[in-house]
C-alpha positions in Angstrom: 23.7 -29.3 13.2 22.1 -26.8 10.9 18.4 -26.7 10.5 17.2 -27.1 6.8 15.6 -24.2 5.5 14.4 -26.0 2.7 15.9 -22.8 0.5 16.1 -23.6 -3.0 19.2 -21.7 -5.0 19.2 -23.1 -8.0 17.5 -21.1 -10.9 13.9 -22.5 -11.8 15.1 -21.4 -15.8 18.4 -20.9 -17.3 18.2 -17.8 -20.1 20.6 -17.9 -23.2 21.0 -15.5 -26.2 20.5 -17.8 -29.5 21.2 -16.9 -33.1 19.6 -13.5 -33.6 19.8 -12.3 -30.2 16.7 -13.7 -29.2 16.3 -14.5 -25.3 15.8 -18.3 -25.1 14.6 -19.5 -21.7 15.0 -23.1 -21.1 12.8 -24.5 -18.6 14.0 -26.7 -15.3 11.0 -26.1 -13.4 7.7 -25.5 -14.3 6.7 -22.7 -11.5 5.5 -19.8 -13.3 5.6 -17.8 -9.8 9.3 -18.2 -10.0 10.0 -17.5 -13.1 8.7 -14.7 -13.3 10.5 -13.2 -10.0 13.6 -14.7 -11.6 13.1 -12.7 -14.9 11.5 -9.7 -13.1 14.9 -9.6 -11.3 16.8 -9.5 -14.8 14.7 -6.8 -15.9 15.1 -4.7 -13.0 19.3 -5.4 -13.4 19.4 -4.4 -17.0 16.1 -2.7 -18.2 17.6 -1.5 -21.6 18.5 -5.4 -22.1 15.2 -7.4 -20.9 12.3 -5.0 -20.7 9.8 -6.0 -23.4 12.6 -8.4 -24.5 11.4 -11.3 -27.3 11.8 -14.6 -25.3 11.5 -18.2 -27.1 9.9 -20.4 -24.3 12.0 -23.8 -24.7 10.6 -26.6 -22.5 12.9 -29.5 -23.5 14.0 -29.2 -20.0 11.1 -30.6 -18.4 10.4 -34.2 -18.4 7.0 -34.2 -19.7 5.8 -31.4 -22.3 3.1 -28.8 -20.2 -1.0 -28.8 -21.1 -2.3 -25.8 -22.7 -3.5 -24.5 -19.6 -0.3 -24.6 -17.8 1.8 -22.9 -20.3 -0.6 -19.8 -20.4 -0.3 -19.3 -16.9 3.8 -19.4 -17.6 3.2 -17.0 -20.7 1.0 -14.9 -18.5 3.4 -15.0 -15.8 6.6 -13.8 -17.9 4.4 -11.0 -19.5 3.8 -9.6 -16.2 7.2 -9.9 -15.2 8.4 -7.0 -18.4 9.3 -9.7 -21.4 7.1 -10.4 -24.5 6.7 -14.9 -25.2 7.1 -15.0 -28.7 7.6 -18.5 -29.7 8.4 -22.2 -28.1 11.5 -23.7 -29.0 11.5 -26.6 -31.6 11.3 -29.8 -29.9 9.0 -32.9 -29.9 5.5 -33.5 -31.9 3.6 -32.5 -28.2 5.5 -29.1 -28.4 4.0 -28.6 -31.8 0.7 -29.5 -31.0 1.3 -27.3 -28.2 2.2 -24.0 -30.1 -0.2 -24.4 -32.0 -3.0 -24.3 -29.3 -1.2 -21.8 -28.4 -1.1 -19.8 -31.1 2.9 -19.2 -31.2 5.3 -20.1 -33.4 8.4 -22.7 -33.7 11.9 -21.6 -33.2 15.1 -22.9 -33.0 16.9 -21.5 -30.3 20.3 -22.2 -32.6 18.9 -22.3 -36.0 22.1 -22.8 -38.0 22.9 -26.1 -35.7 19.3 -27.5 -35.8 20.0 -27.4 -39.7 23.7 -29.0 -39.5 22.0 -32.1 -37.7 19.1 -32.4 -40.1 21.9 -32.6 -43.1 23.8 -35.3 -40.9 21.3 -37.0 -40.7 20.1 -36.9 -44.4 24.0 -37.6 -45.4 24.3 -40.9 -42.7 20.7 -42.5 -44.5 21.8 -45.5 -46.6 21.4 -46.0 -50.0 18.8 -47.8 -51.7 19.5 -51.4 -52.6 20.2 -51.4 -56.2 18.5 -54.7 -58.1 21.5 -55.3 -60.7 25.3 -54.2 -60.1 26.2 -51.6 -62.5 29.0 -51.4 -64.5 32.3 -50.0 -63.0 32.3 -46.5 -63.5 35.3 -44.8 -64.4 37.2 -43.1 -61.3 36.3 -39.6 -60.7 38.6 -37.4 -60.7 39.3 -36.1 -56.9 37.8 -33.3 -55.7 39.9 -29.5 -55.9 41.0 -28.6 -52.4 38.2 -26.5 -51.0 39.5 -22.3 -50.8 39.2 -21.8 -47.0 37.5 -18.1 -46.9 38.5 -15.9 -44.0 35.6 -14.5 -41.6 34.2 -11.1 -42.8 36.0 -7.7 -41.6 34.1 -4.7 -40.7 36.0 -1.6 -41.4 33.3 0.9 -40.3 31.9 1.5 -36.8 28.2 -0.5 -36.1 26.3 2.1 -34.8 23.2 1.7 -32.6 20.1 -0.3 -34.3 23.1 -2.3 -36.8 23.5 -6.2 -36.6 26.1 -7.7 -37.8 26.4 -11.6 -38.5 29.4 -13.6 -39.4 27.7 -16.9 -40.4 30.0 -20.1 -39.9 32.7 -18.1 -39.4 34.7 -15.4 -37.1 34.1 -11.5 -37.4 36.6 -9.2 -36.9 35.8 -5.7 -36.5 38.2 -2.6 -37.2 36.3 -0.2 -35.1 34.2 0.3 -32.8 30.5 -1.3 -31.8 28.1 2.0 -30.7 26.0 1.6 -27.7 22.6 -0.7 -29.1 24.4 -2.7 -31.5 25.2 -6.2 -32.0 27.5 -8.5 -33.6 27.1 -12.2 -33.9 29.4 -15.1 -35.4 28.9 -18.3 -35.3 32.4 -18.5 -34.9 35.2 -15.8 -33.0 34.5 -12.3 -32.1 37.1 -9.7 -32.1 36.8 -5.8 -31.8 40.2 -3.9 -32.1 38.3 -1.1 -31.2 35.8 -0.2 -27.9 32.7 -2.6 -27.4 29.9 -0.5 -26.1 27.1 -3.2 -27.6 26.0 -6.9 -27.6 28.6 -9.2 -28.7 27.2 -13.0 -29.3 29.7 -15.8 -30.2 29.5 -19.2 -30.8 25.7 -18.3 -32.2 25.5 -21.8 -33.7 26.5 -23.8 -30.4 30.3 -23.5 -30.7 31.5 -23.8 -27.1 35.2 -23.0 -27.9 34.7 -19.5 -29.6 35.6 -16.6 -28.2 35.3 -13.2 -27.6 38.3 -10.5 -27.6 38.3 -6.7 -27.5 40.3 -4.1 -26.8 38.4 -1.6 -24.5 34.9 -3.6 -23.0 32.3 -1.5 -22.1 29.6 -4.1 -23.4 25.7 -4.4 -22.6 25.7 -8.0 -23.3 28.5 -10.6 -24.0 27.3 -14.4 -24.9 29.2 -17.5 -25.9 27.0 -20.4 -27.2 24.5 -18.7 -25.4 25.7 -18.5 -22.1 25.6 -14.7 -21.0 26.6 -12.2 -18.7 25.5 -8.3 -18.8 27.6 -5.2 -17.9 26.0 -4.7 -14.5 27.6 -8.2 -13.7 31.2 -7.1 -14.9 33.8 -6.5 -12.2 34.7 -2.8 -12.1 38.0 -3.3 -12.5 37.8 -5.2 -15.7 35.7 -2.0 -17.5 37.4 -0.1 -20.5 40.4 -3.1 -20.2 41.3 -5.6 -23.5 39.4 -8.5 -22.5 38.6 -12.1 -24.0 35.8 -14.0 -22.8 35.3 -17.4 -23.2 33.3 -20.5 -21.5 35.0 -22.8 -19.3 32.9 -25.7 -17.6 29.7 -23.8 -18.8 30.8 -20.6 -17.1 31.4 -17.3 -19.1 35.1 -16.0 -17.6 35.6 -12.7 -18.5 40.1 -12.1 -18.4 41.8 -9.2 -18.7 44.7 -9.5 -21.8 48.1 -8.1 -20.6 
């Protein structure tokens, strides 16, 4: 029988790419040594992507919320490892307490869903109790059928340095996305042109969008935040019309005949 090496290979954090492109790292484990190898690793991999990259810390992993003391040695810890801390993720009252001994601000890691359940929420309250009945109001008339709108469409190129965002909806793009660009939906991504940038779908949470292009040269590709960069792309698959998409919390990457 094999000995046990006692070799732990799951990651200590898993990193997704929320809303605006902003790293979030959910914490599994609090061991600041290990983190930072893991996200000195990511660095090293993809430089352009992670060096001095803006991470939200999100420890709604862990089963009790870190002291003060502990999350500076994390913070200290990713700093040295080449990526800038810039926020915790919004979570319970002792996270807030928390950033704010810290000194760091609260961020949703998906801001447009954390807002969709606070109007759920607000919608499912009851009513107050009224004392008397009123009088039966006269029926209102119904509603007009709501105009569905279709997802904006980018006609020019988005060069390096432009963002793009299609909120609550899919973006289609006519051209190409330049090296150092990004588009985001919250919805479906596609590029009938060459994708040299960041591409981030499903921004909001949306696990069934999708990305498609038509030649895939992409830095970064996310869906619902799960992500893979270009140095983790089969060579084969380079410069071909691909869709990506997330299957059992994976991000495939499929060539399109």
């Amino acid at each position: 029988m094999a000995a046990n090496t006692g070799v732990n290979y799951e990651q200590a954090g898993d990193l997704k790419f929320g809303q605006v492109g902003i790293a979030n790292l959910r914490i599994r484990e609090l061991d600041p040594d290990r983190l930072a190898e893991e996200m000195a690793e990511r660095v090293r991999r993809a430089p352009k992507l992670f060096a001095r990259a803006a991470v939200i810390v999100d420890f709604g992993g862990l089963s009790r919320c870190p002291g003060a003391a502990e999350a500076k040695r994390l913070l200290d810890a990713l700093h040295g490892a080449g990526v800038i801390p810039v926020a915790l993720a919004y979570g319970t009252r002792e996270v807030e307490a928390l950033a704010e001994q810290l000194g760091l601000p609260l961020l949703a890691k998906f801001r447009a869903a954390y807002e969709r359940e606070g109007e759920a929420a607000a919608e499912a309250a009851p009513p107050p109790r009224a004392v008397e009945a009123p009088a039966p109001a006269p029926a209102a008339a119904p509603p007009a059928a709501a105009r569905a709108e279709p997802g904006p469409i980018q006609l020019q190129p988005v060069r390096s340095g432009q963002q793009v965002y299609a909120q609550d909806r899919d973006l289609t793009i006519l051209a190409t996305v330049g090296a150092g660009a990004e588009v985001i939906a919250d919805g479906s991504i596609h590029v009938y042109g060459a994708l040299r940038g960041r591409a981030l779908a499903g921004a909001s949470g949306l696990t069934s969008a999708r990305i498609f292009c038509r030649e895939f040269h992409a830095e970064l590709v996310a869906v619902a935040g799960h992500y893979k960069v270009l140095e983790e792309i089969p060579p084969e698959l380079v410069g071909k019309p691909v869709q990506i998409r997330l299957e059992n919390d994976k991000l495939l990457i499929e060539q399109l005949d």
